[in-house]
Structure formats: structure tokens, C-alpha cells
C-alpha positions in Angstrom: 107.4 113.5 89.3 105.5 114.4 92.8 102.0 113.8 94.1 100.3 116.8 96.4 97.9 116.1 99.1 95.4 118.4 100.7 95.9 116.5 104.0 96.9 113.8 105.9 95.7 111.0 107.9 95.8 111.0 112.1 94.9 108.1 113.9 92.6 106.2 110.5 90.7 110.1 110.2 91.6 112.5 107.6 92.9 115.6 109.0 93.2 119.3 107.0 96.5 121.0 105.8 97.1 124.5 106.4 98.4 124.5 102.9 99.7 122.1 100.2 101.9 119.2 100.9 104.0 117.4 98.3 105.7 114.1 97.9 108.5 113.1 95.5 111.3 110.5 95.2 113.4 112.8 93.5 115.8 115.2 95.7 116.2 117.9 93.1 112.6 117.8 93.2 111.9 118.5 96.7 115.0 121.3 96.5 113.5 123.0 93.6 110.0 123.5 95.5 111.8 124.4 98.8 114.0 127.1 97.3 111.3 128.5 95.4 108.2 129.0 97.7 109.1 131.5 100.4 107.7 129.6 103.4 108.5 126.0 102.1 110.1 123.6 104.3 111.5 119.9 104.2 109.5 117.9 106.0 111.6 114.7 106.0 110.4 111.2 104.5 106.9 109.7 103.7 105.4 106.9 105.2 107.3 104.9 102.9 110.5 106.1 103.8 111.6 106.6 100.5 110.2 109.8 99.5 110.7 113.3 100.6 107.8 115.4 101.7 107.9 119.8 101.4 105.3 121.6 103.3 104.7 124.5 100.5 103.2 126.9 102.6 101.1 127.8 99.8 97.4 127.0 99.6 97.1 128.3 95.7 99.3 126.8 93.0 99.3 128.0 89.6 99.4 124.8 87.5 99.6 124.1 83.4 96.9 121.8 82.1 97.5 120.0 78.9 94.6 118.6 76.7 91.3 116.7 78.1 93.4 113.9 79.3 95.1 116.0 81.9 92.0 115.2 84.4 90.7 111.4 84.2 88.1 110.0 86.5 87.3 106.0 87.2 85.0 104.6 89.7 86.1 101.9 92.0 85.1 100.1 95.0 88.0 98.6 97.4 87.8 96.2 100.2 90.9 94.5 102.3 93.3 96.2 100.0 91.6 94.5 96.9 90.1 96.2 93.9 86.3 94.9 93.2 85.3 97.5 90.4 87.2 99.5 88.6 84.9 101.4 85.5 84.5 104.9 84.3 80.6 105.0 85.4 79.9 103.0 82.2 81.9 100.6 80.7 84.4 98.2 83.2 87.8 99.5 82.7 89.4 96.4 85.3 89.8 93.4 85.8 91.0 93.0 81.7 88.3 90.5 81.5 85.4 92.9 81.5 87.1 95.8 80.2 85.0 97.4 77.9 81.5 95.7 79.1 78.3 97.6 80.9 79.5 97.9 85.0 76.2 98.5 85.8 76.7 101.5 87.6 73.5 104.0 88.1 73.1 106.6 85.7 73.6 109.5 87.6 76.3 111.1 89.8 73.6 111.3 92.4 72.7 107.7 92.8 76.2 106.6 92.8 76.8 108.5 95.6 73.8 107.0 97.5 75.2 103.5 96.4 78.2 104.2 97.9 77.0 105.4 100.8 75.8 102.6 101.2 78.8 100.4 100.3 77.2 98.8 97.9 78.9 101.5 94.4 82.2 102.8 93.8 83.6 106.2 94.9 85.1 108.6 92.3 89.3 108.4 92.1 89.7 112.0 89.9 93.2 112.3 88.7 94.8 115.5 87.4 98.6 115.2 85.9 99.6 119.0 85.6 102.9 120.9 85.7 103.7 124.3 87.8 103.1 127.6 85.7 106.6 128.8 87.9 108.5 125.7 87.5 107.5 124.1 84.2 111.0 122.1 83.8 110.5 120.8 87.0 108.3 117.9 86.0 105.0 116.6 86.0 102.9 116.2 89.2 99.5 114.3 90.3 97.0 115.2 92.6 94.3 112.4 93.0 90.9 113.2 94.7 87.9 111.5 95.8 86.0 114.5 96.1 82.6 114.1 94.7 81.9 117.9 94.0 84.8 117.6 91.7 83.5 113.9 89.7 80.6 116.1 89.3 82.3 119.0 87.7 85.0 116.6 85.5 82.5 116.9 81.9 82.9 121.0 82.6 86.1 120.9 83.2 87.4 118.9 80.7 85.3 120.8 77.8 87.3 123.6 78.8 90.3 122.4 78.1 89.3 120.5 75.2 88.5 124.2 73.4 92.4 125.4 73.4 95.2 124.0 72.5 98.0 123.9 74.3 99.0 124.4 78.0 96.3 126.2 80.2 96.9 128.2 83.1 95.4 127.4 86.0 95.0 128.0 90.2 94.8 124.8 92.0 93.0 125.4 95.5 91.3 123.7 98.2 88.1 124.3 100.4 88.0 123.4 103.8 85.2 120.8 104.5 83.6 119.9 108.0 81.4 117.8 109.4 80.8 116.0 112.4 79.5 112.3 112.3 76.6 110.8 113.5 79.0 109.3 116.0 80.1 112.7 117.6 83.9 112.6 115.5 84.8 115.9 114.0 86.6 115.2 110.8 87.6 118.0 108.4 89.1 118.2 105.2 90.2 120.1 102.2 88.7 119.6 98.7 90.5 120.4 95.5 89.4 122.8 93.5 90.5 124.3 90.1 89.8 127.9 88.8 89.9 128.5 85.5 88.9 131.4 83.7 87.2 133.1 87.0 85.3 129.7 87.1 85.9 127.5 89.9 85.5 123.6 89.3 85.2 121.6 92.3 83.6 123.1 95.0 80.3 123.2 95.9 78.9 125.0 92.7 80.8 126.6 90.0 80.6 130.1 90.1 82.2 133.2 89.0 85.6 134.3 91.2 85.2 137.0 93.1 
């Protein structure tokens, strides 16, 4: 299994990718996406030290989707590397105690962001668990993204894929997001997006491809 990221992280301030970087701990892995995108390189180790990271040189992926479950979303708020609410905008899902109860959170995607802005609410963790169309046997892969736009387009999404069975092709993209703070820092940053069907779910509408 590998994880891709949309970028990295320079000096505590996310910084874009000029295309789609993956992390594995398995070799064969990182050799199997290395000989098969043209501009792919080896990048060396993670941050860990233990896995290896490719540079694909591609900034669209076709990827198989299985099922609703493929995508998953849960709300959590972090502080000093601890976990203080983990739910799925309803019900609890951590600590096991709760699981299961009202969280409390506010009914709308809209107000939890302006609770979160705040850093008093949760921010979305979206996962999606896919597999390349061109190298199915491969293995399965993660991308995980805290992208609002895409929480917000997760019910569409995964009604789509809940109407056929079986795998569904997909193209997994990014949109380049900037902004400067109210502090003067630039920051940019790519969000995921997946197109499916000529619809694209995750940037800042869904709309038909051109």
C-alpha cells in the first residue's frame, strides 16, 4: 500500500506540488510507479526514514473506486498531538466510550467550518482507499484530505458510487489553491479533486468537464 500527497510541508507552511507525490514502504511499490510513469523519479526516504517517496510527474491519476466505503469522512479536532473529538458530524466515533452518542457538532457543513475557524469544531479528515486503473495488481493506496470543498461534496460522491457495482473509473486531480493571510504569508496549496462521469467532486462547485 502507498499514501499520495498533493504537497508538502516547508518550514510548518504547506507548500504545492507540481504534481503527485507518493509514499510506500514497499520497494516493489515504488519500482512499479517509477518504471511506469514516464517522468517519475525516486525521490529517496520520507521523513520517517523508512519509506520511499516517487515524484510521479503526473498531476492526473486514473484510479478504481470500489463501493461507498471507498471514500469515508470523520470530523476531528487535535491539540499537542492528542485527539479531542473524533465523530462523523453526528454520532462520536472516538474515544470508545462515546462511540455512538450525539457529538454535538452543528448541523451544517457551513457552521462547522465557522466553528473551526474558530478552534472551537473539528476539521474534516476525508479518506479515499482506491487502486490505479493502469496498475490494479499493484495494490491499494490512500489519499487523505482536509479539504472542505471535498467534505462538502462526500454525500454526492458517494451516491455515485453506491449506483454500480463494482470497480469505477476515475481521474484523481488537484486544484491549486492561494491565499495570502491576514499576516502577509503566501501559502498555496493543492486540493483533491475526483472526476467522475464529466463531474468533478471536490473543487469549488461540481460542474460538468470541459
Amino acid at each position: 500500500m502507498g499514501q499520495f500527497h498533493v504537497g508538502r510541508h516547508k518550514d510548518g507552511k504547506p507548500v504545492a506540488a507540481s504534481s503527485w507525490r507518493v509514499t510506500t514502504r514497499a520497494q516493489h511499490v515504488a519500482d512499479a510507479l517509477v518504471g511506469y510513469y514516464e517522468n517519475a523519479i525516486l525521490a529517496g526516504k520520507a521523513k520517517d526514514g523508512r519509506a520511499a517517496e516517487v515524484v510521479t510527474g503526473c498531476d492526473r491519476v486514473p484510479i478504481l473506486l470500489v463501493g461507498q466505503r471507498a471514500v469515508t469522512l470523520r470530523m476531528t479536532l487535535k491539540g499537542a498531538g492528542e485527539v479531542f473529538h473524533s465523530c462523523d458530524g453526528y454520532r462520536f466515533l472516538d474515544p470508545a466510550p462515546q462511540y455512538g452518542e450525539p457529538c454535538g457538532c452543528p448541523p451544517t457543513l457551513e457552521e462547522r467550518k465557522s466553528a473551526a475557524a474558530t478552534g472551537r469544531g473539528p476539521v474534516p479528515e476525508t479518506r479515499i482507499r482506491f487502486r490505479l486503473a493502469e496498475l490494479p495488481s499493484v495494490g491499494m493506496f490512500v489519499l487523505n484530505s482536509s479539504s472542505w470543498a471535498f467534505a462538502e461534496a462526500l454525500p454526492q460522491l458517494t451516491h455515485a458510487l453506491g449506483t454500480v457495482s463494482g470497480p469505477v473509473k476515475c481521474v484523481l486531480r488537484y486544484d491549486m489553491v492561494e491565499f495570502t493571510t491576514q499576516s502577509g504569508v503566501a501559502v498555496s496549496y493543492r486540493r483533491p479533486v475526483v472526476e467522475l462521469a464529466g463531474i468533478h467532486f471536490g473543487g469549488e462547485s461540481m460542474e460538468l468537464a470541459a
